[in-house]
C-alpha positions in Angstrom: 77.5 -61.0 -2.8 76.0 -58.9 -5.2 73.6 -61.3 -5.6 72.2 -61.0 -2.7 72.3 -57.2 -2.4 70.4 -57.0 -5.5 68.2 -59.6 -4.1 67.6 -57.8 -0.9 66.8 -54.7 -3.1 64.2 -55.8 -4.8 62.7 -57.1 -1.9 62.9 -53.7 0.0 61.1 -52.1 -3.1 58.7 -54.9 -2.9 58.1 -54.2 0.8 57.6 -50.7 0.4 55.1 -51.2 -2.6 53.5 -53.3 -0.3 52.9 -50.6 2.5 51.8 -48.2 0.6 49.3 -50.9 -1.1 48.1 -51.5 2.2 48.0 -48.2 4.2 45.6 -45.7 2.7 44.8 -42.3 3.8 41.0 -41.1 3.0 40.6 -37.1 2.9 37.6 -35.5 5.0 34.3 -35.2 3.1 35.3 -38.0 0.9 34.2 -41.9 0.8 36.4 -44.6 -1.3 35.0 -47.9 -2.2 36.9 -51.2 -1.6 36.1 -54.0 -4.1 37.9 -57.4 -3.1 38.6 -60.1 -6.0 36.3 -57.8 -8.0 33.4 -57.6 -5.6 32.5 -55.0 -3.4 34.1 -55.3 0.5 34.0 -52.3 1.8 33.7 -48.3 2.0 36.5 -46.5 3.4 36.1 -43.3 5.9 38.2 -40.6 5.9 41.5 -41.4 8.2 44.1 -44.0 7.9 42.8 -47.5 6.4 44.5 -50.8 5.6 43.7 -53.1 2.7 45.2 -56.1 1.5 47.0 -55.5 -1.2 46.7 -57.0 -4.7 43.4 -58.3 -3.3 41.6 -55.5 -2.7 41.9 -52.2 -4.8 40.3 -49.0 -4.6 37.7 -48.9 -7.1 35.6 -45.7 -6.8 36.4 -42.3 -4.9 33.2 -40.2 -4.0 33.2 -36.5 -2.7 30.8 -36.4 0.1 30.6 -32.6 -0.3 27.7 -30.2 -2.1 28.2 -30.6 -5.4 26.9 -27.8 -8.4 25.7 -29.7 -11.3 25.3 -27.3 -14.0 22.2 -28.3 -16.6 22.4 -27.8 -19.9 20.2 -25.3 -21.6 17.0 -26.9 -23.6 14.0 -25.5 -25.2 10.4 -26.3 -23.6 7.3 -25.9 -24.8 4.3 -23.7 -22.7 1.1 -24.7 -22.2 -0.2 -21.7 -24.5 2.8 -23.5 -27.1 5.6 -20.8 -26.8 8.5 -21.8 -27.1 10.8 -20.6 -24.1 14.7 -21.7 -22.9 15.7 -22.6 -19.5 18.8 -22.7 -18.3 19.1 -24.0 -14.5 21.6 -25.3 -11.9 21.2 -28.5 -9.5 22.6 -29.1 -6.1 23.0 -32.5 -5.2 25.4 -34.4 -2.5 26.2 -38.0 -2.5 24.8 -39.8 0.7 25.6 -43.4 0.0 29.1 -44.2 -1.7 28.4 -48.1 -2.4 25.5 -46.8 -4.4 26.8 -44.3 -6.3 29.3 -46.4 -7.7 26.7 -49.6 -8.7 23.1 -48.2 -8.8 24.4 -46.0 -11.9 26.7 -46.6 -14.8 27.0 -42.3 -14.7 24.6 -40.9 -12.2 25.8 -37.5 -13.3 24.4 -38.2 -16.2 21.3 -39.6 -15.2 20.3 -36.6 -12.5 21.2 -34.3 -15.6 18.4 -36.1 -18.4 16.1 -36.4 -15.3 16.2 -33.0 -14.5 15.8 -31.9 -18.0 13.0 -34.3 -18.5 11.1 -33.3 -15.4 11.5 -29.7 -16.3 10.0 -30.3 -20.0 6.4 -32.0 -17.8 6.4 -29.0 -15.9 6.9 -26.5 -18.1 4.7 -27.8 -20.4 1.9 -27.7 -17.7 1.6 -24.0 -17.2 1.7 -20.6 -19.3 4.0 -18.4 -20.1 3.2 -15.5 -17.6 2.9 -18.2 -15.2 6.3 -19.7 -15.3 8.1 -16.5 -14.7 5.9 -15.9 -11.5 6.3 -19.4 -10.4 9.5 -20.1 -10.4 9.5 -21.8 -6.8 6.8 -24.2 -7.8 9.0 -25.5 -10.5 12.1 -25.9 -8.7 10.0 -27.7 -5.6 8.7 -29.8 -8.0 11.9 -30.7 -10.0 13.5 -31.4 -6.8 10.8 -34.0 -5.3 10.7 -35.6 -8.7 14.6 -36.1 -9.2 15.3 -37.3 -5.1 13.2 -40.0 -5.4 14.6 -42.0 -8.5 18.1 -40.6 -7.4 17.8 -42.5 -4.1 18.5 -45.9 -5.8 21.8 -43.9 -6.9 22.6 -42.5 -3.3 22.4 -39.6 -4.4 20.5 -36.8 -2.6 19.2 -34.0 -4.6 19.5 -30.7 -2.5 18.2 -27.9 -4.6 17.5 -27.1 -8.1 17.1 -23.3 -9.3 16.3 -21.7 -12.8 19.1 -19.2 -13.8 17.1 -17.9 -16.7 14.2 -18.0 -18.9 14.3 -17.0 -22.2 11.7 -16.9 -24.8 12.0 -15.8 -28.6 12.9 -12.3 -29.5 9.2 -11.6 -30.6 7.3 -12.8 -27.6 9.9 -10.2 -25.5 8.7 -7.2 -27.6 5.3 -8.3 -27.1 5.8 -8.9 -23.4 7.5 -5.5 -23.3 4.7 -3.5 -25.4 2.7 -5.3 -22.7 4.5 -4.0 -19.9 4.6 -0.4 -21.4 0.5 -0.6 -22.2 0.3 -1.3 -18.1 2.1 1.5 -17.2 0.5 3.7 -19.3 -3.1 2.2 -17.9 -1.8 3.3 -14.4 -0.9 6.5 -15.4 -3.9 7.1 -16.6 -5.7 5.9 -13.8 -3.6 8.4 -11.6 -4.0 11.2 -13.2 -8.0 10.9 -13.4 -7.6 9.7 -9.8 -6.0 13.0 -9.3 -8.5 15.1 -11.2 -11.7 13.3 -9.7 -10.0 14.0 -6.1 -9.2 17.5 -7.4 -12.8 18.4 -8.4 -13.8 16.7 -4.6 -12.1 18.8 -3.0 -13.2 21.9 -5.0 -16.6 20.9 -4.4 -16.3 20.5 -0.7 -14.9 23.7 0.1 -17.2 25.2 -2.4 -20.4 23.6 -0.4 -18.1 24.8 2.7 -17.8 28.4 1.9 -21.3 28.4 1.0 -22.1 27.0 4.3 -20.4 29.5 6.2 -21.8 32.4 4.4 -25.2 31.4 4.8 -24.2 30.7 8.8 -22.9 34.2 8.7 -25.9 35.8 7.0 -28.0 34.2 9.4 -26.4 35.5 12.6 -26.4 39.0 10.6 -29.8 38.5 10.0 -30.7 37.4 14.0 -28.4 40.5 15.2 -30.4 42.8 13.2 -34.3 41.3 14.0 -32.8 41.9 17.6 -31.3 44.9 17.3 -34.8 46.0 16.0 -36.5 44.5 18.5 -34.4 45.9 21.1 -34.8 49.4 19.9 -38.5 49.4 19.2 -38.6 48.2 23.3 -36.3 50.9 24.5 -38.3 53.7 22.0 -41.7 51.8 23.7 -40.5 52.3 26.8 -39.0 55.8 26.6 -42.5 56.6 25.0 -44.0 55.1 28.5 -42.1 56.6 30.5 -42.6 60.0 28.7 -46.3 59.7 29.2 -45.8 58.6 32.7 -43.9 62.1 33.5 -46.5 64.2 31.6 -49.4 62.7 33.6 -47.3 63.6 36.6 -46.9 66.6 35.5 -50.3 67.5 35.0 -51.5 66.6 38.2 -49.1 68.8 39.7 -50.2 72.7 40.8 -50.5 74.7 37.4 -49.8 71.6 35.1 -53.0 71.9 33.8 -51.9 75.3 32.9 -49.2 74.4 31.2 -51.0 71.7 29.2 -53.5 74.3 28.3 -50.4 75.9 26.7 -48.4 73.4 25.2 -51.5 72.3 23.3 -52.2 75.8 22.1 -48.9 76.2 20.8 -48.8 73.0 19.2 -52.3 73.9 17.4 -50.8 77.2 16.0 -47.6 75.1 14.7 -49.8 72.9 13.1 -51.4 75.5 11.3 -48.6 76.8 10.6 -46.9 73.7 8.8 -50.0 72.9 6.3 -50.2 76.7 5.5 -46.6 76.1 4.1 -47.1 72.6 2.4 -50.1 73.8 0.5 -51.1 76.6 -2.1 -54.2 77.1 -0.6 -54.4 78.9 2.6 -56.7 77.1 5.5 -57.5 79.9 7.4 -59.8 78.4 11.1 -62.9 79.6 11.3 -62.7 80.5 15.1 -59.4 82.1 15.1 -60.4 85.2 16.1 -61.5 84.1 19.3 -58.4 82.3 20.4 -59.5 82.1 23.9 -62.7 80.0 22.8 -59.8 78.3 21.1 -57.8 77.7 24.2 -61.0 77.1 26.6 -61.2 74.1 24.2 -58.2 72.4 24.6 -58.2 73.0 28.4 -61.9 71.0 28.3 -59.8 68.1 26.5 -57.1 68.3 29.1 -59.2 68.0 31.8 -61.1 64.9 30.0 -58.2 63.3 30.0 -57.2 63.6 33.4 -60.5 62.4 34.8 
């Protein structure tokens, strides 16, 4: 009897090694590859699957997910021979399990030397100043190069950037002195932007202020041509009018008269006035008959009436 319970022990073990041989359980985003007798047979999905067991055994598992593939560090040489490190990081996701396990003995391996290869050519293509502003290029072009010789290894290359870019010590301080030069160039530039635009402006409201000055001294100079004008009118006119009341005023009774008077009077005045502006005294040589004097003026009066 014991026998046969230790017989039918070994047979439950036996049976249980068995299931769990032949039931296998495949996570999500993952891909395990089935070789029978040593050949491939099969890829399982994820979910529940069922192989024969000790005929077929699980001889690769693949994660199906994004996977960051770090590059080591190497030293590449510039078209302008500078020497300059470079440090990047790939992206890469496995798109065909049977192939990943047989198209490469290490395909992690291989994407890594590839990328490091490919980076060299490119590198080595351009200048210095140019691979810090063309970083995109490079990582476009890395990419396309890598994808198509990782297909064979069903692998698909996602993404590849550059973390960092480092050249020697001596070509920073140069590249910094460079950088400082430039800013000093701009400053420079600014401020005699500034002074130029400062002297403009000076200038323009110089020429402005001279404009409207001369404006201004031309209107002063029309006011006053017409206030002139204006005034030598009115006196003109005052003057006409004047003479128009004192021929009026002859032709009236006993203007004549007082003509005959006024011009009398005014003769005496006269007399008068150059008496006092000169030494010598002018002395008529009628005046003693002042109406002879008077008669005379009353013959020009009348002369000019008629």
């Amino acid at each position: 009897m014991e026998f046969f319970g230790s017989v039918a022990t070994v047979l439950f073990i036996v049976a249980l090694v068995f299931v769990f041989k032949t039931i296998n359980v495949v996570p999500q985003q993952h891909a395990w590859v089935v070789e029978r007798l040593g050949k491939y047979h099969a890829t399982l999905a994820p979910g529940l699957n069922i192989v024969v067991p000790f005929i077929d055994r699980i001889a690769y598992k693949h994660s199906l997910k994004e996977i960051p593939l770090d590059v080591p560090p190497q030293v590449c040489i510039t078209r302008d021979n500078t020497q300059l490190q470079v440090d990047g990081i790939l992206y890469f996701q496995i798109t065909d399990a049977m192939r990943a396990s047989y198209g490469s003995s290490n395909y992690l391996a291989a994407i890594t030397q590839l990328a490091q290869t490919t980076l060299r050519s490119v590198i080595g293509k351009m200048e210095l100043d140019k691979t810090f502003e063309e970083r995109d290029h490079i990582n476009t072009t890395i990419v396309n190069a890598i994808d198509e010789s990782a297909a064979n290894w069903g692998v698909k290359v996602l993404r590849y950037e550059i973390k960092d870019l480092t050249p020697p010590q001596e070509i920073l301080h140069a590249m910094q002195a460079q950088i400082t030069a430039e800013r000093e160039k701009r400053a420079l530039i600014a401020a005699s932007e500034g002074r130029k635009q400062e002297q403009i402006n000076i200038a323009t409201g110089e020429r402005e202020a001279a404009i409207a000055r001369s404006e201004g001294e031309k209107q002063a100079s029309i006011n006053l041509a017409e206030g002139q004008a204006k005034a030598i009118v009115a006196l003109a006119e005052a003057n006409a009018d004047a003479l128009r009341q004192i021929g009026a005023a002859i032709r009236e009774p006993g203007g004549t008269e007082a003509v005959n008077l006024k011009v009398a009077e005014q003769y005496v005045d006269a007399f008068e006035n150059l008496a006092k502006t000169n030494n010598s005294i002018i002395v008529p040589a009628n005046l003693s008959d002042m109406s002879g004097l008077i008669a005379s003026a009353m013959q020009i009066a009348k002369a000019q009436k008629t």
